[in-house]
C-alpha positions as CSV (number, residue, x, y, z in Angstrom):
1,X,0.0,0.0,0.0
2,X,1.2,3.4,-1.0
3,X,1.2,5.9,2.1
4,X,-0.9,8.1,-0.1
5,X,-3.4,5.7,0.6
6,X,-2.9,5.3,4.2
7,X,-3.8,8.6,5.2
8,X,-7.1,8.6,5.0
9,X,-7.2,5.3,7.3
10,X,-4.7,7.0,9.8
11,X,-6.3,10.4,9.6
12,X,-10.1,9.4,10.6
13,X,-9.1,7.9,14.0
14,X,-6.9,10.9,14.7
15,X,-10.4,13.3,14.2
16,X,-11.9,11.1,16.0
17,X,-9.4,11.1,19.0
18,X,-9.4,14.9,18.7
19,X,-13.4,15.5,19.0
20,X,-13.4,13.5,21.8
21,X,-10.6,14.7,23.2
22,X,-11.9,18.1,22.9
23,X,-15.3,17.2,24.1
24,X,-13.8,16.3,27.5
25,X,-12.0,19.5,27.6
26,X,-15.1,21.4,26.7
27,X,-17.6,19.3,29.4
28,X,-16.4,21.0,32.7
29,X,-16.7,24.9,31.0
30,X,-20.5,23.8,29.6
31,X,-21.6,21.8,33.2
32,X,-20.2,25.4,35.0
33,X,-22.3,27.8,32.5
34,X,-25.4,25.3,32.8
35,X,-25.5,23.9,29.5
36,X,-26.8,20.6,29.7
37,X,-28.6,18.7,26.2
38,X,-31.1,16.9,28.5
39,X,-33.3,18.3,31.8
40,X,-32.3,15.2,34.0
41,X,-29.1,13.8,33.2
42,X,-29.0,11.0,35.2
43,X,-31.8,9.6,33.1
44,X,-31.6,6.0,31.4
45,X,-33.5,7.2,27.9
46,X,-30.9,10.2,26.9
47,X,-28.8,7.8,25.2
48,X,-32.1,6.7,23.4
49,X,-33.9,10.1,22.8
50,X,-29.9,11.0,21.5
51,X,-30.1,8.1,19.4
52,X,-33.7,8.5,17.9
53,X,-33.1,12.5,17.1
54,X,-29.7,11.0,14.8
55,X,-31.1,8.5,13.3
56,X,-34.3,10.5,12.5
57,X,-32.1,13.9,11.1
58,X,-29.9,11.2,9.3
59,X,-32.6,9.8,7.6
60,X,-33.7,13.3,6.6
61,X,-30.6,14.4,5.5
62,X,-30.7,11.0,3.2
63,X,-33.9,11.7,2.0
64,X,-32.9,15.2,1.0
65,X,-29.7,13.5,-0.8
66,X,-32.1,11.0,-2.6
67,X,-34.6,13.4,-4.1
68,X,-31.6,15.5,-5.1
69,X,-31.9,18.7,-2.9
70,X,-28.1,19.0,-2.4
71,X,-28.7,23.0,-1.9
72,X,-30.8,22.6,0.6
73,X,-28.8,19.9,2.2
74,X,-25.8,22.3,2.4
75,X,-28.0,25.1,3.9
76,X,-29.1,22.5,6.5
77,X,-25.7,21.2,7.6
78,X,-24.3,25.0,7.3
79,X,-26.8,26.1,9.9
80,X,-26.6,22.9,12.3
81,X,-23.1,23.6,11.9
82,X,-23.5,27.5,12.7
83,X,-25.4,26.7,16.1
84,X,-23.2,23.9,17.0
85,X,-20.3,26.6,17.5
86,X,-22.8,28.5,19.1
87,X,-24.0,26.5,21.6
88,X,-20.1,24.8,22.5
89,X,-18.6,28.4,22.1
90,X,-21.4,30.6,23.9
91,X,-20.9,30.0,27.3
């Protein structure tokens, strides 16, 4: 295998290290401004509700893809994008 190749492979862990790594980072500055994503969260359904919301704005995002509304699609993920920052780098 050529090492252009293996970048990609070696390169997709590494973001992934680095979100979570900065997620950790992030936690304690968000938990001391009061940002929390759910109202109890010592509750057993988060990880479910988190789960249902992804699946159900991945499979609108797909069905954007599939009837060909790849404007809108990049609006949409601009925005989400745009609040993201907002609500990690706000408080």
């Amino acid at each position: 295998m050529e090492l252009r190749n293996l970048v990609p492979l070696a390169a997709m862990p590494a973001m992934m290290i680095a979100v979570q790594l900065l997620a950790i980072f992030l936690s304690h500055p968000l938990q001391a401004a009061g940002v929390a994503a759910f109202e109890d969260p010592t509750s057993v359904a988060n990880p479910f509700i988190f789960l249902a919301i992804l699946l159900v704005f991945t499979l609108f995002l797909l069905a954007l893809l599939r009837f060909g509304v790849r404007k809108l699609l990049g609006v949409i993920i601009a925005i989400s994008l745009f609040f993201t920052f907002l609500y990690v780098f706000g408080p």
